[in-house]
Backbone bond lengths (Angstrom), bond angles and torsions (degrees), N, CA, C in turn:
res aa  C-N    CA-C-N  psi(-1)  N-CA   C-N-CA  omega(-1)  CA-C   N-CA-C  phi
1 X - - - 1.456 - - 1.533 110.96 -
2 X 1.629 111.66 -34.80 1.441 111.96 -169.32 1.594 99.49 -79.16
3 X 1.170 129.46 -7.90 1.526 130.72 -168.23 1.453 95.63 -99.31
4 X 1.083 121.43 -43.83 1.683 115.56 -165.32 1.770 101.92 -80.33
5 X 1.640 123.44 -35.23 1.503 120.12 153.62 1.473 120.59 -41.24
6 X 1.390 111.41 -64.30 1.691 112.30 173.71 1.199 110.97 -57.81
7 X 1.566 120.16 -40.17 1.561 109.61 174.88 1.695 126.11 -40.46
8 X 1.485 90.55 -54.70 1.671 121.67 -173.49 1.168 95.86 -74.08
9 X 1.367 150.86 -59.73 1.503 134.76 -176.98 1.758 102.81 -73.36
10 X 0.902 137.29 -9.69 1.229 123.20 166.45 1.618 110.95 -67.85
11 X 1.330 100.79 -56.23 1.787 105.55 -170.49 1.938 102.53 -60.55
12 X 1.429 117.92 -23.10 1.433 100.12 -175.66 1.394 93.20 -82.10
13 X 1.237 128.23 -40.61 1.696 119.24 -173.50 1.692 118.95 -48.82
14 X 1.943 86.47 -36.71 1.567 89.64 179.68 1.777 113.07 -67.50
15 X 1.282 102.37 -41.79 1.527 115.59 -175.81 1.395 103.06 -67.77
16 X 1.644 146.04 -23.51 1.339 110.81 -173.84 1.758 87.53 -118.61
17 X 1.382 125.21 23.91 1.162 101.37 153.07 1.990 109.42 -95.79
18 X 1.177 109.34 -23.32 1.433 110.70 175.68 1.211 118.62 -72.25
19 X 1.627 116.89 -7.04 1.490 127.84 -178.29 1.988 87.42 -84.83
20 X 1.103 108.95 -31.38 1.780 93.38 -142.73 1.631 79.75 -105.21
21 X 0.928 135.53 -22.98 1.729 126.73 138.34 1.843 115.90 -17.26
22 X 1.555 86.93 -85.64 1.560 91.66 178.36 1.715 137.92 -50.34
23 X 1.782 84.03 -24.11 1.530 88.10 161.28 1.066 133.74 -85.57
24 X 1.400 118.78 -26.96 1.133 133.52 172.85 1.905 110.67 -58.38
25 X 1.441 93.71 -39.30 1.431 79.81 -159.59 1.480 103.90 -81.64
26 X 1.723 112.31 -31.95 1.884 111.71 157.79 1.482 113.03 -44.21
27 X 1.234 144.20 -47.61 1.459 143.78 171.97 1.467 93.75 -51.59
28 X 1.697 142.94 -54.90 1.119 108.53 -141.06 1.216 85.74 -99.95
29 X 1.251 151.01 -27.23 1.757 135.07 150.89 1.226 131.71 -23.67
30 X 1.743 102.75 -33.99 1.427 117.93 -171.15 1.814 112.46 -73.59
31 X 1.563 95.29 -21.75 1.249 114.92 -168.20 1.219 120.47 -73.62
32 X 1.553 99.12 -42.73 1.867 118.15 -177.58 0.570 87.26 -58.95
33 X 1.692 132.56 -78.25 1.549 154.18 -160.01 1.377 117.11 -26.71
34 X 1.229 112.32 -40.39 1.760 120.04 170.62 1.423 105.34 -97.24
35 X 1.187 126.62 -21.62 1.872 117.19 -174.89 1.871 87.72 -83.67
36 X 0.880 116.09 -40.87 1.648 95.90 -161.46 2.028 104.75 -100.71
37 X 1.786 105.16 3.23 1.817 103.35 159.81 1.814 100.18 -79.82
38 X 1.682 107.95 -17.73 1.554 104.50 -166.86 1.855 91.27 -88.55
39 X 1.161 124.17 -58.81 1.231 105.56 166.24 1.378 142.55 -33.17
40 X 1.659 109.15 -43.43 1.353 103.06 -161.32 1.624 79.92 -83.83
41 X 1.372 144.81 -66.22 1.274 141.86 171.54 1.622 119.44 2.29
42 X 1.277 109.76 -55.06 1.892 114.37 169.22 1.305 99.03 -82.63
43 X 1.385 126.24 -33.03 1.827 100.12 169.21 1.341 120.93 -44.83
44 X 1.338 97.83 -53.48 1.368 107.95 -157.06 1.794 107.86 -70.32
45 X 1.171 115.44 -36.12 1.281 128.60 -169.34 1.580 114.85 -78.96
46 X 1.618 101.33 -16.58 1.600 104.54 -167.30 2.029 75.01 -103.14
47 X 0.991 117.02 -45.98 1.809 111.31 -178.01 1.655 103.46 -32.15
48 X 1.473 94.97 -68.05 1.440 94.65 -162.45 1.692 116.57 -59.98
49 X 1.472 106.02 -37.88 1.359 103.69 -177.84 1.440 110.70 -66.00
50 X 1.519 139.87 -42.49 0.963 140.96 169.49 1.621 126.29 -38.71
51 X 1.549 92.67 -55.45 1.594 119.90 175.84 1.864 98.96 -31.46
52 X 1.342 80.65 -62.56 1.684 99.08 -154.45 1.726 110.30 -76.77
53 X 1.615 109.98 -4.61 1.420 126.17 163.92 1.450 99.34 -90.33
54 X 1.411 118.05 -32.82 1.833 92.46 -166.49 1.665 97.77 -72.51
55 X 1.560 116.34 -53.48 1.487 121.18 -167.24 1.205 101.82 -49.58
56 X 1.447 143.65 -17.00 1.717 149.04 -177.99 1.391 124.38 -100.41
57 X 1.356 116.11 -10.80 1.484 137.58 -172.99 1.522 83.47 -52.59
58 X 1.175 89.98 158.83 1.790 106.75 175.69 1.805 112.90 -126.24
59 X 1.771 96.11 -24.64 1.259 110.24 -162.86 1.679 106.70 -141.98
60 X 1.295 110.49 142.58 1.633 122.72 -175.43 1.268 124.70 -30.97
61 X 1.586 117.91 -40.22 1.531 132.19 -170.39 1.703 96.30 -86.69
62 X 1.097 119.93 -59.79 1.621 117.16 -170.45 1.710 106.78 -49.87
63 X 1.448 105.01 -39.72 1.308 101.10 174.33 1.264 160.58 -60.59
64 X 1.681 85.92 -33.90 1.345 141.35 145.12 1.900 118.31 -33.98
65 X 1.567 88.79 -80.72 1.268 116.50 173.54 1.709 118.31 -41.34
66 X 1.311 95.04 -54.99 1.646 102.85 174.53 1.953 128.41 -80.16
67 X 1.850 98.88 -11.14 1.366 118.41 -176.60 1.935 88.83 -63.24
68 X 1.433 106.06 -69.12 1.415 121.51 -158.39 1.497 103.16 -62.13
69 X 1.844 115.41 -14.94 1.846 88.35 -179.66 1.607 95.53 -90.84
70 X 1.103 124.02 1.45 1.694 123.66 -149.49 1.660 83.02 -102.73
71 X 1.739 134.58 -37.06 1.248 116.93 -170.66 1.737 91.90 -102.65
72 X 1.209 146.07 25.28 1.468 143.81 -168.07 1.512 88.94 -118.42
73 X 1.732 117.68 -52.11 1.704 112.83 -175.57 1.395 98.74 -65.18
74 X 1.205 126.09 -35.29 1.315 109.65 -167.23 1.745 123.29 -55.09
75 X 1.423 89.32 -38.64 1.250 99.85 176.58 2.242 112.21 -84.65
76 X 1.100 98.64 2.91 1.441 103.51 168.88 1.957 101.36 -86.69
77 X 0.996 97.67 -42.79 1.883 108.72 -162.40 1.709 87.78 -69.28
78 X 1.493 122.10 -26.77 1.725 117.47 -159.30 1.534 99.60 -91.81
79 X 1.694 114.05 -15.73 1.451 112.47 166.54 1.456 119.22 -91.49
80 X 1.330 110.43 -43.14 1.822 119.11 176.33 1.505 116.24 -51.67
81 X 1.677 117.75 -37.31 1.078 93.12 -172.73 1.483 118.91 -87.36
82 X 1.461 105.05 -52.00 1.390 104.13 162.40 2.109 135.18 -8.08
83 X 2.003 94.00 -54.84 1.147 110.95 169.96 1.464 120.04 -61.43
84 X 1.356 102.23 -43.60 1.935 104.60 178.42 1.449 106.17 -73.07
85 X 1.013 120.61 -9.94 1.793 104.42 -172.71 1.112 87.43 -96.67
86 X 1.582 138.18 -24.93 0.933 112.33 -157.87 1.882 110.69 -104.17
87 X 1.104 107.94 -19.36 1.645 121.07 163.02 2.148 102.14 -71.43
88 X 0.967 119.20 -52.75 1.145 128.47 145.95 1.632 115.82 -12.46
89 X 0.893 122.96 -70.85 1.526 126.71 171.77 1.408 105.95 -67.79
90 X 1.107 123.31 -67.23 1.570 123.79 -166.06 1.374 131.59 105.44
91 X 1.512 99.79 -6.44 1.623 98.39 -179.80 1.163 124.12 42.42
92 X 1.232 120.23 161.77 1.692 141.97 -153.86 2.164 93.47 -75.66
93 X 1.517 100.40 143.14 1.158 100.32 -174.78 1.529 116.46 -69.57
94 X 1.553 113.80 135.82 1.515 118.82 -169.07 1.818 109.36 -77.96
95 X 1.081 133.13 -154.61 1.605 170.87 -142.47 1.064 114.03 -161.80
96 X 1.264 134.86 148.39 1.601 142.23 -156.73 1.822 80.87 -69.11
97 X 1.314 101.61 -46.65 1.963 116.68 -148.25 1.405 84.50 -71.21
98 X 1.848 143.22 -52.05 1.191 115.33 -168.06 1.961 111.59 -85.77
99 X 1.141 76.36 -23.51 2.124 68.11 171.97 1.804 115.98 -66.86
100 X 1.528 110.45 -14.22 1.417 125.89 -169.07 1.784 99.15 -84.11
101 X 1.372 103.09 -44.38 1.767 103.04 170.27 1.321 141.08 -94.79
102 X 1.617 89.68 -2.77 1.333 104.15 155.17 1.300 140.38 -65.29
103 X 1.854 92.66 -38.53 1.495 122.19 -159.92 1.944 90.11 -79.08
104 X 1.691 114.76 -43.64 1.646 109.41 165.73 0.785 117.18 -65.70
105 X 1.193 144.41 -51.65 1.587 133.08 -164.19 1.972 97.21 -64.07
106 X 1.150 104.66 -65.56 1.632 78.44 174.46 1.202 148.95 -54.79
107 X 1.371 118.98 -28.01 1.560 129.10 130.73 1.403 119.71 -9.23
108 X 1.274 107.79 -80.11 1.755 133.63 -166.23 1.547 92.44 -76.30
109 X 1.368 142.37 -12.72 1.198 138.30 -177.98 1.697 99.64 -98.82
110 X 1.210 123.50 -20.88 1.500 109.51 -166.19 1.925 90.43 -94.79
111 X 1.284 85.57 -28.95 1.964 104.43 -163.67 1.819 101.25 -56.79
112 X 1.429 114.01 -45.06 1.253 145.71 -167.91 1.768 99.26 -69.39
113 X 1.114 107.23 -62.60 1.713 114.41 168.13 1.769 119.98 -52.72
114 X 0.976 101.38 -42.82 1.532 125.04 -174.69 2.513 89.31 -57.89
115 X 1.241 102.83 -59.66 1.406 111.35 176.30 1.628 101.39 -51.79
116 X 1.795 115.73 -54.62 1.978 103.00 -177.02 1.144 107.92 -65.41
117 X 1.295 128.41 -17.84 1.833 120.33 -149.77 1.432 80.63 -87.58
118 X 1.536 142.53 -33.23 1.282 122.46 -172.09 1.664 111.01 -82.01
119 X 1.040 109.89 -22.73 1.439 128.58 -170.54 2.016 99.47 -72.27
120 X 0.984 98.51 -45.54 1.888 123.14 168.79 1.900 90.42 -53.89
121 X 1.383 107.49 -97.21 1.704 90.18 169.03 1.142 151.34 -31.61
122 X 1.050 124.38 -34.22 1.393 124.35 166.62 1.708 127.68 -81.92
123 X 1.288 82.37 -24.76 1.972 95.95 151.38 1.632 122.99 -83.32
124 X 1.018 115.80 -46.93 1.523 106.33 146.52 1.730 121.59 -42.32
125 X 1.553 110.17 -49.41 1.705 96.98 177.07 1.495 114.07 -73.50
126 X 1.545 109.99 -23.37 1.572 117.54 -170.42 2.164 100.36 -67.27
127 X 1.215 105.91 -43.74 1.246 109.75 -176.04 1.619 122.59 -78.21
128 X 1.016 122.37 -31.85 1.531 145.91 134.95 1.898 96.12 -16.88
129 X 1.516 125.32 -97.03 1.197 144.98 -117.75 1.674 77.80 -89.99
130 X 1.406 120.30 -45.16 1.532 105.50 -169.21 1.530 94.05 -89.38
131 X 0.898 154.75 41.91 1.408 155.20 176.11 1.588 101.33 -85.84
132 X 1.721 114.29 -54.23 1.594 80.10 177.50 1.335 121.92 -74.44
133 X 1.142 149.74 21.29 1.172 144.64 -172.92 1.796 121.40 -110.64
134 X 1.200 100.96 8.58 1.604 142.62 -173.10 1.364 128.27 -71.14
135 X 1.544 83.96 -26.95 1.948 103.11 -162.89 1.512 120.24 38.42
136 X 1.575 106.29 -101.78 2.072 105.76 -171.73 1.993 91.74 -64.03
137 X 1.252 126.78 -17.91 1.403 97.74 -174.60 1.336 109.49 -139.94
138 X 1.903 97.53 59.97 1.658 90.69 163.14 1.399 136.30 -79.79
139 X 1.752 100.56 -20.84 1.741 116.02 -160.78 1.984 82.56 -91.78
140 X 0.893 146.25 -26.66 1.743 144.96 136.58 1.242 106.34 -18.47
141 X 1.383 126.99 -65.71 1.480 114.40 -160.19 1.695 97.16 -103.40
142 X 1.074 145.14 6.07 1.332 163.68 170.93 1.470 93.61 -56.85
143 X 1.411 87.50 -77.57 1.362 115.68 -174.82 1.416 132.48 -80.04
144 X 1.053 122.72 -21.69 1.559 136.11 142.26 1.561 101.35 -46.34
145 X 1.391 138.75 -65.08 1.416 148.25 -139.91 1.182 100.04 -83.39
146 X 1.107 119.29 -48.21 1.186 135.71 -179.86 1.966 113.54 -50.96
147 X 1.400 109.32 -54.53 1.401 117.60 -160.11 1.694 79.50 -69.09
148 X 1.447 115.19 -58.05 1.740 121.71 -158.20 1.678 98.28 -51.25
149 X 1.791 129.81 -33.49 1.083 106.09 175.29 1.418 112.15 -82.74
150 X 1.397 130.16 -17.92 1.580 121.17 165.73 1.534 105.67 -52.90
151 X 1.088 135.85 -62.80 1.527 143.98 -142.75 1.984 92.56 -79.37
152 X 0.880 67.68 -55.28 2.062 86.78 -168.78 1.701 97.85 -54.87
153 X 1.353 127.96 -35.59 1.552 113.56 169.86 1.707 103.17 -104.16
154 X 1.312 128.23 25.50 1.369 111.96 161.27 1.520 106.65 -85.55
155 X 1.614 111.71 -36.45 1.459 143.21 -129.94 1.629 80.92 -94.34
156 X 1.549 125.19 -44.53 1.363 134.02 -171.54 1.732 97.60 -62.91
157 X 1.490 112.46 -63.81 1.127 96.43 -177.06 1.756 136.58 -77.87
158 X 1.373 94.58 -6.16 1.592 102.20 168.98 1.797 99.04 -77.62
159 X 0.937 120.75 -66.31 1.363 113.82 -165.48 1.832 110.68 -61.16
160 X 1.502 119.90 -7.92 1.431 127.13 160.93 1.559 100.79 -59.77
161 X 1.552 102.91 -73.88 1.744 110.70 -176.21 1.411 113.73 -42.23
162 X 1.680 121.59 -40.64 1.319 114.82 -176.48 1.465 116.07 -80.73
163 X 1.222 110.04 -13.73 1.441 116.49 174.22 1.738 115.18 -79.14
164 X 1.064 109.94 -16.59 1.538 137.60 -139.24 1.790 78.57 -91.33
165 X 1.570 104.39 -89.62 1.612 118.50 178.29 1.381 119.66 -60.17
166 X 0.686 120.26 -15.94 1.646 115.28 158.34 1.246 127.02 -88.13
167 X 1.237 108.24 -40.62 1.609 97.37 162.04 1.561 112.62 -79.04
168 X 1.095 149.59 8.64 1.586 158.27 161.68 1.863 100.15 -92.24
169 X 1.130 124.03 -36.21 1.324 122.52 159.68 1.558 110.10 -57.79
170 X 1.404 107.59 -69.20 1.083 101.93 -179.54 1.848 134.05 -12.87
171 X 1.099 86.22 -62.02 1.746 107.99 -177.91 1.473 91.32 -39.17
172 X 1.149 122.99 -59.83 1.278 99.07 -162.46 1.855 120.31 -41.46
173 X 1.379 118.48 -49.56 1.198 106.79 172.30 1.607 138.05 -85.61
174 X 1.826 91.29 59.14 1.454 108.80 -169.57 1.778 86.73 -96.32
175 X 1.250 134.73 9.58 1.081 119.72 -177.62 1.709 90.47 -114.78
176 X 1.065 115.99 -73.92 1.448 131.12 168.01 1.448 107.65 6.18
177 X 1.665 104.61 -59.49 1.640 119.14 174.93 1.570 130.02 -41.72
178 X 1.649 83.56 -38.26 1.770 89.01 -166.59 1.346 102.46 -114.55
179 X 1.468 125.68 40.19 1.298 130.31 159.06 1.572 97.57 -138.92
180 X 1.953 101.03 146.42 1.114 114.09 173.00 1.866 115.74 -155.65
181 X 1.207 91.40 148.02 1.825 90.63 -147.49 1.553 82.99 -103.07
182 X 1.068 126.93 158.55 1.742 134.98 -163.73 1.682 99.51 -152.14
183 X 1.505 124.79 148.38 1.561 116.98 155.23 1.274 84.98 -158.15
184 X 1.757 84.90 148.03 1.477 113.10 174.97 1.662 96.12 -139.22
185 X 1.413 100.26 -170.19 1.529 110.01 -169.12 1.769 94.80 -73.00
186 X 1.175 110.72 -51.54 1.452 99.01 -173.01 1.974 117.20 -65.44
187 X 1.331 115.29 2.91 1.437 121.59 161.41 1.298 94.19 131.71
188 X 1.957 107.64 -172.12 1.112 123.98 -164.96 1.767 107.21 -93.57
189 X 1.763 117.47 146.73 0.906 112.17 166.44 1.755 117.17 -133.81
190 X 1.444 96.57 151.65 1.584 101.42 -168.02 1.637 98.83 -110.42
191 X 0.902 118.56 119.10 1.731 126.98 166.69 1.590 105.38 -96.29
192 X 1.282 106.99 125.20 1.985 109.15 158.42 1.538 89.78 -110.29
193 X 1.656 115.17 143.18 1.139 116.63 162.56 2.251 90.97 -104.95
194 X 1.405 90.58 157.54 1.248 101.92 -165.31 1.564 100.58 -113.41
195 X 1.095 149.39 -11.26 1.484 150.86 179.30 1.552 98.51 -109.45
């Protein structure tokens, strides 16, 4: 009787930790899925407005200014979409252990960006400040410097926010971590580590 109880509470432990797996890992799909519709969304919106500022420029710097957000979104729209189709699908269901390195590497990937997006600004201010000293291509780096500090503090605070909810998601599989389900021939075993 005591074997077929442990049996039976083993298989629900197994079943609602593999339930809260699958949710977890639909939540963190759900997540990309809106960080990179919110990305590609300002790509697209800063493209077009730009687009339609460079073909209207009247003067060197605006043109400038609007050249570098029109080839910078592009390369925002060549990461967003990719990411949404691919959170979008959902891929094959993970393991406590690959949803656990998934859940870091994206962390350490938004955390990691968060370090260029400032590096993006300060090259925008660096190109800015030596601009007059430029001669035929000051309203170039004016305007180059300029777009890189627009883009470079949008990019800071999107990759803050995306760093923000995912690591607050995260938590949830602070339990997930310290349980691990094992079987061998002689039966199933459940470890909680407690520290």
């Amino acid at each position: 009787m005591k074997t077929k109880t442990l049996l039976f509470t083993g298989l629900l432990l197994c079943q609602s930790l593999f339930g809260q797996v699958i949710d977890f890992q639909k939540d963190f799909n759900k997540i990309n899925e809106q960080l990179m519709l919110g990305l590609g969304s300002y790509a697209l919106a800063n493209f077009a407005l730009s687009g339609i500022g460079y073909v209207t420029s009247e003067d060197e710097y605006s043109r400038r200014f609007h050249e570098m957000n029109v080839m910078w979104n592009t390369v925002n729209i060549g990461l967003a979409l990719p990411g949404y189709i691919k959170a979008r699908r959902g891929g094959r269901p993970m393991s406590v252990a690959e949803i656990l390195k998934a859940q870091k590497k994206t962390e350490s990937i938004f955390l990691i960006n968060n370090l260029l997006d400032v590096g993006y600004i300060a090259a925008g201010i660096w190109m800015r400040e030596v601009a007059p000293n430029q001669l035929d291509q000051e309203e170039l780096f004016r305007g180059y410097g300029n777009s890189l500090i627009l883009q470079g503090s949008f990019l800071l605070a999107f990759d803050a926010f995306a760093y923000y909810v995912h690591h607050n998601h995260g938590k949830e599989l602070a339990l997930l971590d310290k349980l691990s389900l094992s079987a061998s021939s002689g039966g199933v075993g459940l470890r909680i580590t407690l520290y």
